[in-house]
N, C-alpha and C positions, 0 to 999 in steps of 0.2 A: 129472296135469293138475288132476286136483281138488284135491288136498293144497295145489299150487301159488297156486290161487286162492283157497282158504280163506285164506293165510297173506297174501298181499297184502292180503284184507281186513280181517285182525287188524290188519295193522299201518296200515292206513290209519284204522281206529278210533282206533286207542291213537293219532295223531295228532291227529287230530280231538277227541278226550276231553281230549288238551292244551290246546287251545285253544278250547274253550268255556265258560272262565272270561273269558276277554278279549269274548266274544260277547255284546250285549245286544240289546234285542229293536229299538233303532231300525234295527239294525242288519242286521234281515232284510227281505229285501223283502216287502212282501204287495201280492197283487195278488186282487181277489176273480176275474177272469176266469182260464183256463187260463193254465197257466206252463210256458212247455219247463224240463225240469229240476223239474217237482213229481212225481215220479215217485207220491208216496202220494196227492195231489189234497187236500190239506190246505188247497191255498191258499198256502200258503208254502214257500220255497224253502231247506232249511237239512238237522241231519245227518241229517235221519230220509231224505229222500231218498237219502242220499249210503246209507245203510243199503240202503234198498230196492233200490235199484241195484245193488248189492252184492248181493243175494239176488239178484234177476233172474237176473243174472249167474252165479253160482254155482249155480242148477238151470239153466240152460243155456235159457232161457226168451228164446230168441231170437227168440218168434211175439207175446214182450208189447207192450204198449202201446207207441206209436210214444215217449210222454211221456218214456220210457227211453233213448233215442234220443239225447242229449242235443248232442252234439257234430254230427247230420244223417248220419251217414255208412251210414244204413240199419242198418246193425247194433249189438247192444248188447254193447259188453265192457269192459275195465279201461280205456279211454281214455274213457268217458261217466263213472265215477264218479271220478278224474283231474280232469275238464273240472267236475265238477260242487263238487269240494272248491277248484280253484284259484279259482272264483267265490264260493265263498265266505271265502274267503284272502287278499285283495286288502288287504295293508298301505298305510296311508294316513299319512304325515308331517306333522305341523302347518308352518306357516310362516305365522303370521296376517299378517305384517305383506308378505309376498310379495316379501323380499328375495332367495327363490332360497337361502334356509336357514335347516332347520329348528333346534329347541329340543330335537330329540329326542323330544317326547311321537308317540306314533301310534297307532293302531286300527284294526282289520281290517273292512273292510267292503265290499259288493257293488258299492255307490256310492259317488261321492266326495263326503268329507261337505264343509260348509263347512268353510274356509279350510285344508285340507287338500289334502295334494298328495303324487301319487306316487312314488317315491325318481326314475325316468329324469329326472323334471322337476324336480330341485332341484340344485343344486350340490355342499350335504353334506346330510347327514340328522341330523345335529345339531352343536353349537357354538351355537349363534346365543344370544348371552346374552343379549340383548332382545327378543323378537319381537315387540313394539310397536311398534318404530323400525328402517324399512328403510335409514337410514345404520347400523346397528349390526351388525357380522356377522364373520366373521372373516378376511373378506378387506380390510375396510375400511381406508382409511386414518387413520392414527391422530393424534387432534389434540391437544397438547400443551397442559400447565395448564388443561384444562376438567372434572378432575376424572370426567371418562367414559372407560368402558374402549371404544371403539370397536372397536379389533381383537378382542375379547374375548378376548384372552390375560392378562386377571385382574389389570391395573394399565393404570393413565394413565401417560403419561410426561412427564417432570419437561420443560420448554421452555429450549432456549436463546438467550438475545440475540445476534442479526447484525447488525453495523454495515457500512453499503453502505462500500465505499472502492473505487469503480470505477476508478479510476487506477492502485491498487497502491501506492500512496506511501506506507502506513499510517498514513496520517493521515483522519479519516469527516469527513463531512458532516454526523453527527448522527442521519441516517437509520437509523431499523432492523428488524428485521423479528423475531420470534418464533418460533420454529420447532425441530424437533430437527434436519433437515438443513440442512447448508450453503446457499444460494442464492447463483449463481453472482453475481460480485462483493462477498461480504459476508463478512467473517472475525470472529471471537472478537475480545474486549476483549484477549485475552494475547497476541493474533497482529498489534498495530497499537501504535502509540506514542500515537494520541491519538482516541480514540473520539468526538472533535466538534473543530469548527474551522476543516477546510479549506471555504476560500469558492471553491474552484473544483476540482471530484472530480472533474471529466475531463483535468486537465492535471496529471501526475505533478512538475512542476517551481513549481505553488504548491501552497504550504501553509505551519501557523505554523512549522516546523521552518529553511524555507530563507533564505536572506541575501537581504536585498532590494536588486535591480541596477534600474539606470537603463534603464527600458522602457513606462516611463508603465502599470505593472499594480502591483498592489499581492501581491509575490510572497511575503510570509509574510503575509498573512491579517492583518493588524491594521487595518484601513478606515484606512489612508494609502497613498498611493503614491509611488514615489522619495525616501522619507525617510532621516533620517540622514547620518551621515557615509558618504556613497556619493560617483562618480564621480569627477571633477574638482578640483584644487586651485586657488582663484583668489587674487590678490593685491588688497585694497584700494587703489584710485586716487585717494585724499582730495582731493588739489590736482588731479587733472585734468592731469596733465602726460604720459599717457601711459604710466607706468612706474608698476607697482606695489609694495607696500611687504609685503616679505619675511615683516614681522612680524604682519602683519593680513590672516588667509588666512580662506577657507570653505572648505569641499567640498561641491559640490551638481552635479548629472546636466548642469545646464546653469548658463553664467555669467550671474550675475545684473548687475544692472544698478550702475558705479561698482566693478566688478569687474575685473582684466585674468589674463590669462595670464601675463607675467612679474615677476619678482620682485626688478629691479633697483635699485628707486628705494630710497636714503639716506637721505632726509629727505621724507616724504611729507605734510610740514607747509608745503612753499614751491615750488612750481611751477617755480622756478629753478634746481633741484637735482637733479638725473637725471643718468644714464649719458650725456656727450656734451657737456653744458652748457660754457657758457665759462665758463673756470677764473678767477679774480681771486685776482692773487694777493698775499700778505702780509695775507688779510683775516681767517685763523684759520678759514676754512670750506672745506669739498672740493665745490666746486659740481661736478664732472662727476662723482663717486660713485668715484674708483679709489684710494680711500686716503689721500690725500695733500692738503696744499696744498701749491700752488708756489713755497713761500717757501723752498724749502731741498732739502737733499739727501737725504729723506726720498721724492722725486718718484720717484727712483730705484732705489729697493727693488723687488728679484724676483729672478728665478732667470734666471742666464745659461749660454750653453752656444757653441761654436762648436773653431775650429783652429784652428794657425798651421804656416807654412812657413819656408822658408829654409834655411840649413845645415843647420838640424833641424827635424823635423818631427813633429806630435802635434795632440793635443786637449784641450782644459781644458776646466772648467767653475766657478763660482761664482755667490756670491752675495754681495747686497750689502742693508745691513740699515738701518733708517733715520737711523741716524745715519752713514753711508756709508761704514761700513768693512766692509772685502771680505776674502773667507776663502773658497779654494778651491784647485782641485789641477788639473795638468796631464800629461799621458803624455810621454816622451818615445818617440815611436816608434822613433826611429831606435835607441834602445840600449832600449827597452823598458822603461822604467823610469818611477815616478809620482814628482813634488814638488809640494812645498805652492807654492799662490798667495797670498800675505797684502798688504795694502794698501787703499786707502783712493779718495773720488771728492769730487770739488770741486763748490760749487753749480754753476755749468757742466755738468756734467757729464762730468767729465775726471778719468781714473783714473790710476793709479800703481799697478803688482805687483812684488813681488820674488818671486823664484823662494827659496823656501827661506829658511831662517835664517842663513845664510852668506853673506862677502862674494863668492863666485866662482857665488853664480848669477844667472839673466838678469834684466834689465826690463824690463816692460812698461805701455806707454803707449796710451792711446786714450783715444775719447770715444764718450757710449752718447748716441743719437739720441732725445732724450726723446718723440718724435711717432711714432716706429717702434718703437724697442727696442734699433736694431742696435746693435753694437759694432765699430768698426772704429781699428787703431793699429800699430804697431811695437814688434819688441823686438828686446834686443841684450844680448848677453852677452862683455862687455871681456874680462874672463880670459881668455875662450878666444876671444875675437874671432869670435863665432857673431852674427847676426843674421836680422833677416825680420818678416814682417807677420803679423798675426792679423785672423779677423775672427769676428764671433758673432752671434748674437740671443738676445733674453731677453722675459720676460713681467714684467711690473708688477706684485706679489702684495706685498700687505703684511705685514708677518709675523706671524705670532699671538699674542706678545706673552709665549708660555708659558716662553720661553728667555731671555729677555733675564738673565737674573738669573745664570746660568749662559755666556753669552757672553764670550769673550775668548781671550787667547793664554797658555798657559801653558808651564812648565819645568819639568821632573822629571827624578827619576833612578831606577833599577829593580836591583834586586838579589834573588838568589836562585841556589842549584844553583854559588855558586861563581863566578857573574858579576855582574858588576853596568855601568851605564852612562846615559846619559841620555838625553831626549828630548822632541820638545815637541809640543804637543797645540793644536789652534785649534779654536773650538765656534763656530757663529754664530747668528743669531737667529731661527732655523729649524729648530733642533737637531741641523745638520749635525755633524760629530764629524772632524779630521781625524789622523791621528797621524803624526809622522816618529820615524823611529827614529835612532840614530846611524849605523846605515849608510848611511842615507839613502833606508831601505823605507818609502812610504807606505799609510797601512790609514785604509782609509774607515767608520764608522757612524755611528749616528744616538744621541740620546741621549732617555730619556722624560722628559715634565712631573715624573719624581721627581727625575731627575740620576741616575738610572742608564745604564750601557750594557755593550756585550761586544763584545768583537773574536778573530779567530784571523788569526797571521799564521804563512805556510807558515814552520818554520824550519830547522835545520842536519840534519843525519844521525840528531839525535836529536826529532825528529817537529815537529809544528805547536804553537804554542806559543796556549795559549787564555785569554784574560784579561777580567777584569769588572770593574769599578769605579764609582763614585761621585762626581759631581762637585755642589756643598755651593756655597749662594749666596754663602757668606764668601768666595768666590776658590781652594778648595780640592779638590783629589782626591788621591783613596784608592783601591787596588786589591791584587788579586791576582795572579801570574801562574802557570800549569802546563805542565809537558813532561814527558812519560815518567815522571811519578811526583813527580819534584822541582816545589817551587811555591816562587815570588817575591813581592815584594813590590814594588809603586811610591807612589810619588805624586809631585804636583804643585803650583806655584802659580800663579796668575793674575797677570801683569806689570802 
């Protein structure tokens, strides 16, 4: 038992002997009255007690002074010199500035010195790279471009620019904020198309990016509103006749004033001139706007269409051009079969057709209702003693003038593959296109502003026969033709 407590004392020395270089003398208590725990009566409280106690102890001087006693428990043993070393053991952490974390400096002592604090009381026991300033510590939040390491993890951190765009539209308002985190509605320069601009951030559908519509808001951002060529097309109404002039338009959200909606009016130079006017005619002017004056057979240009009955029965169609000759085709239903319609219309308005280029097909007679359109007359075919009526309607359309140069009836003939034969061709001033063949197959197309065109007509055993040609203002065409390999040649002339 003694050996036992000899060695506990050694080693509480050799403890003690370590750390009485960190010990100075503020650092002891003195009290000139008694002191529990002065075991030698020195007056002070430090190792020579923690010694004596230690002897006490060790001769078994359990009748000594109560002063030995240290901890009350009436008796003296290894728990009073224990009790007497951890009082004077008492590490103390700086934290001047009382952020609840130290710098790490500390000192052992009985009391707490100033601005010094026990490790339960602080947060950490050291980190704290400022202990001047209780914003500075290591839990801190860290504030960007101020050149201060707040979190004291040993650098500032570089700051970034956020541009508000609360809408999402990526277009900002200008607004921004500084900072290393996001803030909710604010994104990066690389993450937006225009980092200033929009003059309305809560509505994702303005900003300068979008097309400006008629809504009285000014929807790309330029301080106008309903500008440009937006909404509405209006026609100029110079003379006040009601009817606007096709040629002198705006566009704007709403019609401005000497403005109208349509765009009929011809001459927007003389209030007598509109869509409806009374026509005078021989006067070289088109008072009611349809093309024409009434001096002639020009009134009657457009596109006709209707039937006819009797022994036989079908459907035609033509057209008639302003100098009143007419160029069109009719079915025969009854034998299923197309001919050409060719002939001509009187100022009256009284037409004449011949069926075909031969003397054994039918005529057709009528008159077109220049106030209607209709078409109503008779036809008869001698040779074969066929007869019956027709009737139609058409529209008054002037022609476009593109064809003229190219209109007329022409004759040719076509060779190739070992046949050859002839055929005639009618164009009108519409760039209708008709062809008869000699057997009497008609093929309908159209021809371009160049005097080109193409046609396929179903042919013999040896397949569809495909052709393209040229029709030449001098009264001329030129063409090719193909079947199965073998190609032809045609042309024509203008009568």
């Amino acid at each position: 038992m003694v050996n036992l407590m000899v060695s506990i004392a050694m080693a509480i020395v050799l403890i003690l002997g370590s750390s009485t270089s960190i010990l100075a003398d503020s650092d002891i208590l003195e009290n000139p009255n008694v002191i529990k725990g002065d075991i030698n009566s020195d007056e002070k409280i430090n190792i020579e007690d923690s010694f004596q106690g230690l002897k006490v102890l060790n001769a078994f001087e359990n009748s000594a002074s109560s002063l030995a006693d240290v901890n009350g428990d009436r008796e003296i043993g290894i728990e009073d010199s224990i009790y007497t070393l951890q009082e004077l053991s008492i590490i103390w952490y700086k934290d001047q500035d009382k952020d609840g974390y130290s710098n790490g400096t500390s000192i052992i002592s009985r009391s707490m010195p100033t601005g010094y604090f026990n490790a339960s009381e602080l947060k950490t026991i050291s980190g704290d790279c400022n202990d001047n300033n209780s914003n500075i510590h290591p839990d801190a939040i860290e504030i960007c471009g101020d050149d201060i390491d707040q979190d004291c993890n040993g650098s500032d951190l570089a700051c970034l620019t956020w541009y508000k765009d609360s809408d999402g539209d990526k277009y900002s308002d200008g607004e921004i904020k500084t900072q290393v985190a996001q803030p909710p509605g604010y994104y990066l320069a690389g993450q937006l198309i225009s980092t200033s601009g929009d003059c309305n951030d809560y509505n994702g559908a303005i900003n300068p990016g979008v097309s400006e519509i008629c809504n009285n808001i000014d929807d790309n951002c330029n301080n106008n509103t309903d500008e440009g060529n937006i909404g509405n097309t209006y026609y100029r109404d110079k003379d006040s006749d009601g009817f606007g002039d096709p040629d002198d338009t705006i566009i704007r959200c709403s019609m401005p004033s000497g403005y109208l909606t349509n765009s009929s009016d011809c001459n927007d130079n003389s209030n007598s001139i509109y869509p409806g006017a009374p026509e005078i005619c021989s006067d070289g002017i088109d008072q009611d706007c349809n093309g024409f004056d009434c001096k002639g057979v020009e009134r009657f240009a457009g596109k006709y269409s209707g039937t006819y009955s009797g022994s036989e029965w079908g459907d035609w169609n033509l057209t008639v051009d302003e100098t009143g000759e007419i160029l069109g085709r009719a079915l025969d239903k009854s034998y299923n079969e197309w001919d050409v319609l060719i002939g001509t219309i009187s100022i009256s308005g009284n037409l004449v057709l011949t069926q075909g280029f031969s003397s054994s097909g039918a005529t057709f007679k009528g008159k077109i209702n220049e106030s209607t359109g209709k078409i109503q007359g008779t036809w008869e075919n001698k040779y074969y003693g066929d007869s019956g009526t027709f009737v139609g309607t058409g529209q008054f359309i002037k022609p476009p003038g593109n064809f003229d140069k190219y209109k007329g009836i022409y004759f040719g003939t076509y060779s190739g593959g070992g046949q050859s034969g002839i055929f005639n061709i009618g164009i009108d001033s519409f760039g209708n296109l008709v062809l008869l063949l000699e057997d009497g197959e008609v093929v309908s197309t159209t021809i371009n502003t160049s005097g080109n065109f193409s046609f396929a007509i179903y042919g013999d055993v040896n397949g569809t026969i495909t052709g393209s040609g040229q029709v030449y203002s001098s009264g001329n065409i030129t063409g090719t033709l193909h079947q199965s390999g073998v190609s032809g040649t045609f042309s024509a002339t203008r009568q």
